[in-house]
C-alpha positions in Angstrom: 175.9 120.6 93.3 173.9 118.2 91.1 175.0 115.3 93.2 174.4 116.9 96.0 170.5 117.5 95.0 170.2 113.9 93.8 171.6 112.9 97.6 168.7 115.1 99.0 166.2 113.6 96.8 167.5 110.1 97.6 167.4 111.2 101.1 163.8 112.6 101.1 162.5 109.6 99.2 164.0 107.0 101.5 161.9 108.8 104.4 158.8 108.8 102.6 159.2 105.1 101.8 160.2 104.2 105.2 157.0 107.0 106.9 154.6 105.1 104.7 156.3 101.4 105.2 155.9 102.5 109.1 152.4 103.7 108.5 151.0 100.3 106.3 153.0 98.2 109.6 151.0 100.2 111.9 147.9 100.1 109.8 148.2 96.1 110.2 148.6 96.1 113.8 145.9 98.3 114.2 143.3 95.7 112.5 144.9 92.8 113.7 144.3 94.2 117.6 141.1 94.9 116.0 140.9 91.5 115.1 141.5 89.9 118.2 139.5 92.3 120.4 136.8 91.4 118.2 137.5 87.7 118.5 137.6 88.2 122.5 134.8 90.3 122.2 132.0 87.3 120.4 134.2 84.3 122.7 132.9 86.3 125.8 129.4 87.5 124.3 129.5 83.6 123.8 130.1 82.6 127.2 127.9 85.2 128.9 125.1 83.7 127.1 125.2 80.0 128.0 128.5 78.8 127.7 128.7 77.7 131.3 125.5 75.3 131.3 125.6 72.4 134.0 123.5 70.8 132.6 125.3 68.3 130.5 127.8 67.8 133.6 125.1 67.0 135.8 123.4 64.6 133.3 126.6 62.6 132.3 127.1 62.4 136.3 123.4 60.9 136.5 123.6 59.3 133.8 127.2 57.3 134.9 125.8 56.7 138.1 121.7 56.5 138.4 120.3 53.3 137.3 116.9 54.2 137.3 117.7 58.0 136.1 119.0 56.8 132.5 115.7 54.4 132.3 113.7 56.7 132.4 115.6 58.9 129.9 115.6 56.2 127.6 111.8 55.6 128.6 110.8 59.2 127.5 112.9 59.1 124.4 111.3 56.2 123.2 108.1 57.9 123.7 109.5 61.6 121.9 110.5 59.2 119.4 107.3 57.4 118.6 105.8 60.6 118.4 108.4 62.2 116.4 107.9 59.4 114.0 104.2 59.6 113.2 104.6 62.7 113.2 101.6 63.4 115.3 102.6 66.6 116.9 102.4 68.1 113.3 99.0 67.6 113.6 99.3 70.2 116.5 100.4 73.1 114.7 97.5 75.8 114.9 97.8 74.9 118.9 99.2 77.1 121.3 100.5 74.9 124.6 100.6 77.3 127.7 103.1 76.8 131.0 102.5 78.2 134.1 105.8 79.4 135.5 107.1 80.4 139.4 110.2 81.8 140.0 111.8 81.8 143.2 114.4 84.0 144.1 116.5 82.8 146.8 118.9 86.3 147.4 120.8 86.9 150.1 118.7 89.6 152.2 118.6 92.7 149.4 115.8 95.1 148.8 113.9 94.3 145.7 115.5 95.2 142.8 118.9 95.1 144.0 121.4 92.5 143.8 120.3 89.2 143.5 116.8 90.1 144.3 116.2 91.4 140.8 113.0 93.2 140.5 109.3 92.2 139.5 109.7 93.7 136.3 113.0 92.7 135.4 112.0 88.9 136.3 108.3 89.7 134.0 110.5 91.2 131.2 112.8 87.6 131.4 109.8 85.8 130.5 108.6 87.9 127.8 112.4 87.6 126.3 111.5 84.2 126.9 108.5 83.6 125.1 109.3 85.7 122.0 112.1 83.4 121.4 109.9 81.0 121.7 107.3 82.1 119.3 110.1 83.2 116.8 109.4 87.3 116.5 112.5 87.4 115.1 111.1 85.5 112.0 114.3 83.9 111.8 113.6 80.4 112.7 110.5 78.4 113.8 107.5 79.2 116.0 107.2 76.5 118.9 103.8 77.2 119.9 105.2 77.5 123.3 104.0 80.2 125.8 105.3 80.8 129.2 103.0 82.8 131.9 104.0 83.7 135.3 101.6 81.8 137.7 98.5 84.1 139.0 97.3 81.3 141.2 98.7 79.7 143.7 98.9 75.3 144.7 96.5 76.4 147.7 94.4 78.6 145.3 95.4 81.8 146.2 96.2 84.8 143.8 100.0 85.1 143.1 102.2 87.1 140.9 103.8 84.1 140.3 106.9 85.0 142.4 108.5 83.5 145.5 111.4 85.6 147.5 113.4 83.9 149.8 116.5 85.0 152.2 118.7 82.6 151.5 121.5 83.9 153.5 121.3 81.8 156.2 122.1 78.6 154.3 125.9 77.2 154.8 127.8 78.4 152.0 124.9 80.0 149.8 126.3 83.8 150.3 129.8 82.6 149.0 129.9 80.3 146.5 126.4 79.9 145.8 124.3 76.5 145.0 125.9 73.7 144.4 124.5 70.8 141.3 123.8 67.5 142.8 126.4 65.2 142.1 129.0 68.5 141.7 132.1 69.0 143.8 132.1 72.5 144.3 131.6 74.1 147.8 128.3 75.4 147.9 125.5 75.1 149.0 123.5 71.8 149.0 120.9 72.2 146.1 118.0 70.3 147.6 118.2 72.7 150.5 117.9 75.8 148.5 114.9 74.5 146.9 112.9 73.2 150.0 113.5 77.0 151.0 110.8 77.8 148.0 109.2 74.9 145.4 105.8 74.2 144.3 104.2 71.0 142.6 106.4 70.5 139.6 103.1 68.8 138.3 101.6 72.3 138.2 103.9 74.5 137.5 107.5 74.9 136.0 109.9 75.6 138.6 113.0 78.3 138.2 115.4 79.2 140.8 117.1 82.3 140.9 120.1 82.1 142.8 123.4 84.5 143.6 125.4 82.1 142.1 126.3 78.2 140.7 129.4 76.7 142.0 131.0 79.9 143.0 130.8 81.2 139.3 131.7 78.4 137.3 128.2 77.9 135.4 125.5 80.7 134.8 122.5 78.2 134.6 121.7 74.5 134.3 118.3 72.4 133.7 116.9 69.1 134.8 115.8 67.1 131.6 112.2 66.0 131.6 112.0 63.1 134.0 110.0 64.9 137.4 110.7 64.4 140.9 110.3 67.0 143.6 113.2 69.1 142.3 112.6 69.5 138.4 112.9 72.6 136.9 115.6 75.1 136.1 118.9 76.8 138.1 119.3 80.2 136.6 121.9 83.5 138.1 120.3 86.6 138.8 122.2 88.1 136.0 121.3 86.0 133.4 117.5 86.2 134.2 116.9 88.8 131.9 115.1 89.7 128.8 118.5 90.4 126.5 120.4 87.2 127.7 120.1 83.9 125.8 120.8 81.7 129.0 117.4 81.5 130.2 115.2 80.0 126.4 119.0 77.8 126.3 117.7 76.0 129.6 114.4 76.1 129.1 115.2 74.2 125.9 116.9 71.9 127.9 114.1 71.3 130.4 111.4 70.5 127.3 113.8 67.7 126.4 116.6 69.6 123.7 120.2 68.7 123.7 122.9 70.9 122.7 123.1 71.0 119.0 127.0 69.8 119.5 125.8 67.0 121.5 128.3 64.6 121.6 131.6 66.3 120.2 133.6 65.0 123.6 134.0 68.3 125.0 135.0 70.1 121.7 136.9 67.5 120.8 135.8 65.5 118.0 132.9 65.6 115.6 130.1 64.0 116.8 128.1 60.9 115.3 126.6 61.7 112.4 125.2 58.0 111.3 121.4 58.2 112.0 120.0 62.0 113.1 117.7 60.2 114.6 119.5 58.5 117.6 122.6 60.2 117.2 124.2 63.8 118.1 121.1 66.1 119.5 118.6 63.3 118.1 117.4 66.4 115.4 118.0 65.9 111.9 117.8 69.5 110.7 120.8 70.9 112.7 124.3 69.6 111.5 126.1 68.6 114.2 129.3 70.5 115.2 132.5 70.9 117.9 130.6 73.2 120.3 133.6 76.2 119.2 132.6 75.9 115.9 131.0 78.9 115.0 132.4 80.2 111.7 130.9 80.5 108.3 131.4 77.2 107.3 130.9 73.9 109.5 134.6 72.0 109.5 132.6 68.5 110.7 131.4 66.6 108.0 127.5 66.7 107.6 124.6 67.9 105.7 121.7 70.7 106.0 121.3 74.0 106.7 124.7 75.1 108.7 122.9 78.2 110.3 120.1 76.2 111.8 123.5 75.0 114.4 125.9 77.9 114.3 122.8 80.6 115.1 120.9 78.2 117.5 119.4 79.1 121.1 120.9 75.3 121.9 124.1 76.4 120.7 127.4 78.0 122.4 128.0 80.4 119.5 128.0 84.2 120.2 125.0 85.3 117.6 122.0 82.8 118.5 118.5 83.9 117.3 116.5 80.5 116.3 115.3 76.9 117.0 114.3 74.6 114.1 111.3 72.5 113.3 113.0 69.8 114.5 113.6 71.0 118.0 110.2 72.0 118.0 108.5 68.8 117.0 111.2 67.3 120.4 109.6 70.3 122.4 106.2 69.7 121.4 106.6 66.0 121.8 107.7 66.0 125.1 104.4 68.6 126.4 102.8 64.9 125.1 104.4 62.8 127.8 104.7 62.4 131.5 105.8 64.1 133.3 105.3 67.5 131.1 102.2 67.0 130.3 100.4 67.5 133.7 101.4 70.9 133.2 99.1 71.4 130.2 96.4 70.3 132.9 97.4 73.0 134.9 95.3 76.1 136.5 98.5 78.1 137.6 97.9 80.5 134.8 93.9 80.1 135.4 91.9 77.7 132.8 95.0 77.5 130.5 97.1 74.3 128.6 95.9 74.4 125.0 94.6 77.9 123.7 92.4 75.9 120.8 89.9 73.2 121.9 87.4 73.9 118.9 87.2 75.3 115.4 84.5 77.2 114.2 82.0 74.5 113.2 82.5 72.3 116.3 83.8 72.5 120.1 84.7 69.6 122.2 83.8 69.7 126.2 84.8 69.5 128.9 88.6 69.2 128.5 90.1 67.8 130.3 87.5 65.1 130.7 86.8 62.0 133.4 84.2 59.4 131.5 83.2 61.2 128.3 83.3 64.3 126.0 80.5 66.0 124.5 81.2 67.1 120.7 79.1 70.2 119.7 78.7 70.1 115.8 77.5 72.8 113.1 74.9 70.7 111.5 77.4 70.7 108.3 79.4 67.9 110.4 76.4 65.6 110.7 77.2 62.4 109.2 81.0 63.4 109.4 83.6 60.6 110.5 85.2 61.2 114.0 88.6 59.6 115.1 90.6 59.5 118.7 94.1 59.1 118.2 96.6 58.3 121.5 100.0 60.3 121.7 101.3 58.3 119.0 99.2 58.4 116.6 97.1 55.0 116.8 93.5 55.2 116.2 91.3 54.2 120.0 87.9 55.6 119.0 86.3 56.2 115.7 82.7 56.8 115.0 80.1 58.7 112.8 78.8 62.8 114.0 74.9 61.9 114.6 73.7 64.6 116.1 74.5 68.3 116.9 74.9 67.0 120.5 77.4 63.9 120.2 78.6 61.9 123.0 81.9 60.2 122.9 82.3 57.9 125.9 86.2 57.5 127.4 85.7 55.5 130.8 87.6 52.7 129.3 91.1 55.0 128.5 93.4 55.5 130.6 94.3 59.1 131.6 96.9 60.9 129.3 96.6 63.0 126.3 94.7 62.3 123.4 93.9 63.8 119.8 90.3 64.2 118.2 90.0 64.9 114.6 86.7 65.3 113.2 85.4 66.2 109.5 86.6 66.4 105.7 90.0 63.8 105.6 90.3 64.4 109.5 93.7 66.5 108.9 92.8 69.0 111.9 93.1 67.6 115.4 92.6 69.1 118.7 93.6 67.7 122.1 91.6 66.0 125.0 93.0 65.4 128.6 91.3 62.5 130.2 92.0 62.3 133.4 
């Protein structure tokens, strides 16, 4: 009898060790499916975002093969440099830069507001996801100073809402597989043919297609980088143009002159170049460079600074992006300085728009832009003041004493462009002139 109890007890013990043993192996299943659906889960949020840019495959192509595209890349980053350097956009930073923006949609024959002719307000909503990015809301990274407004007048003067539709049906291939990049294999349609159906002067404004799709699927948006020509602008799905998703500020980025911050890592491959932030990488100095899949807590490529300012980054490819850094946004700003971007801050798409701030509140500067000369209107306080005219990178052209409350500046002899006019106690505030 007493063996028999300590059999049952041996018994009854062995099934509770083997229920829980069964119970802890089914507890670690559970979070390791957890696990990976949670892995799966941020590698698609990832992708959905911007992980299918074209952009860098279509500027590699040029790049490879264009002979006077890769001049005038290296032309405009010698100028972003020069700037960058003398840091005169810093002197910028009370100044608000305004864009005018159009948006074509080019659906395929869908009532508004279904398919891929999204609706007014979902296209108005994009740009205000846009902008707030843009002007950090968040709080969590830098404010560019950049605003984006949907045009409300058009090339021939007319009033617009700043949106173009366009049946695109018609156009070999479009309905199937969509637009296809210049210089891309892929079997749809030709790109400069979907964007004769609906552009306007990229001088004005800043051009964004909407289209169905991009190669049949295999990107979600793509930009041109800042060198002009009749088809400049940005390539964007009608699913991505909205205010949640990240793809739209990613190739807006891209079209104000930003690489990705994994810029050079040979397609996730290696760690980029690391020698001189300057030249190397995404030419930014205060986001480490990274394999674009690295995303974790810690940065596995050797470099310095602040390891969030890459892994959370609107120029990145990780899942959680909420940010650009003063770096990017001295290379934004920068690049509004130079042809061909800054014709847009010339711009009446959005009505009498470009830069917000033209005077303080002791002085004003008119007209801007200007053709011969400016007319400084000074607080009396300024009289006897030192003035100074600064070109886009930083060199002094004009300098000269505040006489009177009327002062005269006379430009006939510059040439048109963008210029910066600082005027009272150790000249550190400077507002910009157009001549033109």
């Amino acid at each position: 009898m007493e063996i028999s109890d300590q059999f049952k007890k041996r018994v009854k013990l062995k099934s509770q060790t083997s229920k829980t043993t069964i119970r802890d192996n089914m507890k670690i299943t559970s979070n390791l499916i957890l696990l990976i659906i949670s892995l799966l889960f941020f590698q698609i949020q990832g992708k959905g975002q911007h992980a299918e840019c074209g952009t860098d495959y279509i500027h590699n192509n040029r790049m490879e093969n264009d002979s006077a595209y890769w001049k005038q890349i290296d032309s405009i980053e010698s100028q972003v440099e020069a700037i960058t350097q003398n840091h005169t956009n810093n002197k910028l930073t009370s100044t608000v830069y305004t864009i005018p923006v159009v948006v074509h949609v080019i659906h395929l024959g869908e009532a508004i507001g279904t398919g891929s002719n999204i609706s007014d307000i979902q296209i108005q909503q994009a740009i205000a996801g846009l902008n707030t990015r843009f002007r950090n809301s968040n709080g969590l990274g830098v404010d560019i100073e950049l605003e984006f407004c949907l045009a409300n007048k058009a090339p021939n003067g007319n009033s617009t809402n700043g949106i173009n539709r366009v049946n695109g049906s018609s156009v070999a291939n479009y309905t199937a597989n969509g637009i296809t990049p210049t210089g891309n294999t892929c079997s749809g349609a030709v790109e400069t043919t979907i964007k004769d159906l609906s552009r306007w002067p990229v001088s004005d404004y800043y051009n964004i297609w909407v289209v169905n799709k991009i190669c049949n699927g295999g990107f979600v948006g793509y930009a041109s980088y800042p060198v002009g020509g009749l088809y400049d602008g940005l390539v964007i799905v009608s699913t991505s143009m909205t205010s949640t998703s990240g793809t739209l500020p990613h190739e807006v980025g891209h079209g104000f002159f930003l690489y990705h911050t994994f810029n050079g890592d040979g397609g996730n491959i290696s760690c980029p170049v690391d020698t001189n932030c300057i030249i190397n990488g995404d030419r930014v100095c205060d986001t480490p460079p990274h394999k674009q899949g690295d995303c974790g807590t810690t940065n596995p490529c050797p470099s310095n600074g602040v390891w969030d300012n890459s892994r959370y980054n609107y120029m990145a490819y990780c899942p959680l992006v909420n940010r650009f850094t003063q770096g990017q946004k001295d290379r934004i700003r920068a690049t509004v300085m130079v042809a061909p971007r800054a014709s847009l801050l010339k711009s009446i798409g959005c009505g009498a728009v470009g830069i917000k701030e033209s005077s303080s509140n002791i002085f004003s500067v008119f007209p801007n832009p200007a053709q011969s000369l400016i007319n400084v209107k000074a607080d009396i306080k300024l009289l006897g003041s030192s003035y100074v005219v600064y070109d886009n990178t930083g060199k002094t052209i004009l300098k000269g004493i505040i006489t009177s409350e009327d002062t005269i500046i006379e430009l006939g002899n510059l040439s048109g462009g963008i210029y910066l006019f600082s005027v009272g106690e150790n000249l550190k505030q400077a507002f910009k002139v157009i001549k033109e």
